[in-house]
C-alpha positions as CSV (number, residue, x, y, z in Angstrom):
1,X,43.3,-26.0,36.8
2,X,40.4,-28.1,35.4
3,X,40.0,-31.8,36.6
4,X,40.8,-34.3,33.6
5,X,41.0,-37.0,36.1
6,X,37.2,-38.6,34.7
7,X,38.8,-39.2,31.3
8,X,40.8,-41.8,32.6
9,X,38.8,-45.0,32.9
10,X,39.8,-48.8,34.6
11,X,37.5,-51.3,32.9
12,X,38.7,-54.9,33.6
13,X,37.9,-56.3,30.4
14,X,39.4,-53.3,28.5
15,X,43.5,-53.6,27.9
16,X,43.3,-55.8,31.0
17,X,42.2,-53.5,33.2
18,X,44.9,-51.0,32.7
19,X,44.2,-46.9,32.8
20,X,42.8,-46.0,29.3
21,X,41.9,-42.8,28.2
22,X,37.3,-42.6,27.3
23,X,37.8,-46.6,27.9
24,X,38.7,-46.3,23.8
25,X,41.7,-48.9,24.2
26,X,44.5,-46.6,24.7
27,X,46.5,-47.5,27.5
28,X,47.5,-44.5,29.3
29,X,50.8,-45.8,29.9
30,X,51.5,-45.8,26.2
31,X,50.3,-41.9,25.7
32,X,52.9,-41.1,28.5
33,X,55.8,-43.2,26.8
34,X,55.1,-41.4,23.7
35,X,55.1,-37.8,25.6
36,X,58.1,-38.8,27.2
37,X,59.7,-40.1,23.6
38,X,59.3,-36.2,22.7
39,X,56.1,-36.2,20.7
40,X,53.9,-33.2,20.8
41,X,50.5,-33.0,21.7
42,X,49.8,-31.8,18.5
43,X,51.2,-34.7,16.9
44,X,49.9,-36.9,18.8
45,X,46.1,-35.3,17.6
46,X,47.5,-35.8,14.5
47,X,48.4,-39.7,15.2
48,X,45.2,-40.5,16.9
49,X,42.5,-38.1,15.6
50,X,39.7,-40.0,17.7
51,X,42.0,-38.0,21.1
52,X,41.4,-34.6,22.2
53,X,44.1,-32.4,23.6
54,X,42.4,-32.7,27.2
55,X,42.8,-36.2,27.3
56,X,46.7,-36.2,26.6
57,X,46.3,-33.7,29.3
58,X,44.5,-36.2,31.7
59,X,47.1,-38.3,31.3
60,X,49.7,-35.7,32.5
61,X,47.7,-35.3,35.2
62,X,47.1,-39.1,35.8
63,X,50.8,-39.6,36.1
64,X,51.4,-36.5,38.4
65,X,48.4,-37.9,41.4
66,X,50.4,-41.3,41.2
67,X,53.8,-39.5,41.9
68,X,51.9,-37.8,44.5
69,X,53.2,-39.7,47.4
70,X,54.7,-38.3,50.8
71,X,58.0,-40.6,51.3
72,X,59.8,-43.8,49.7
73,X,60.7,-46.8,51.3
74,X,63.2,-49.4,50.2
75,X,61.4,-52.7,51.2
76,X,64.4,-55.2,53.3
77,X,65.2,-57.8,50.6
C-alpha cells in the first residue's frame, strides 16, 4: 500500500493549525465528515476539482494511524 501520509500537512497559520490536505485550506477533518456523510470519492473530485483521488485517500489513511492505538483508558473524573 502506498504512503499518502506526506499529503497531509500541519501549518500553524493555516486553518489554525489543523491537518489539511497540500496545506490548500482543507481541513482534513471536513473531507472525513463528508466521506462519512456518504459522498463518493468521485464526487467529492467533482466538488473540489483542485483534490486528487490520493489525497481523499490520505485522509483515510490519516484517520486510520490516529485510531492506531493499543488500549483505552477512561480518565477518573
Amino acid at each position: 500500500m502506498e504512503n499518502f501520509l506526506n499529503r497531509i500537512t500541519i501549518d500553524s497559520e493555516i486553518c489554525h493549525g489543523k491537518p489539511t490536505i497540500r496545506g490548500l485550506r482543507y481541513p482534513v477533518e471536513n473531507m472525513l465528515e463528508l466521506l462519512a456523510s456518504g459522498m463518493t470519492i468521485e464526487e467529492l473530485l467533482t466538488d473540489y476539482p483542485d483534490l486528487e483521488r490520493e489525497d481523499f485517500l490520505a485522509c483515510l489513511e490519516y484517520a486510520a494511524k490516529l485510531t492506531n492505538i493499543k488500549s483505552i483508558h477512561k480518565i477518573a473524573s
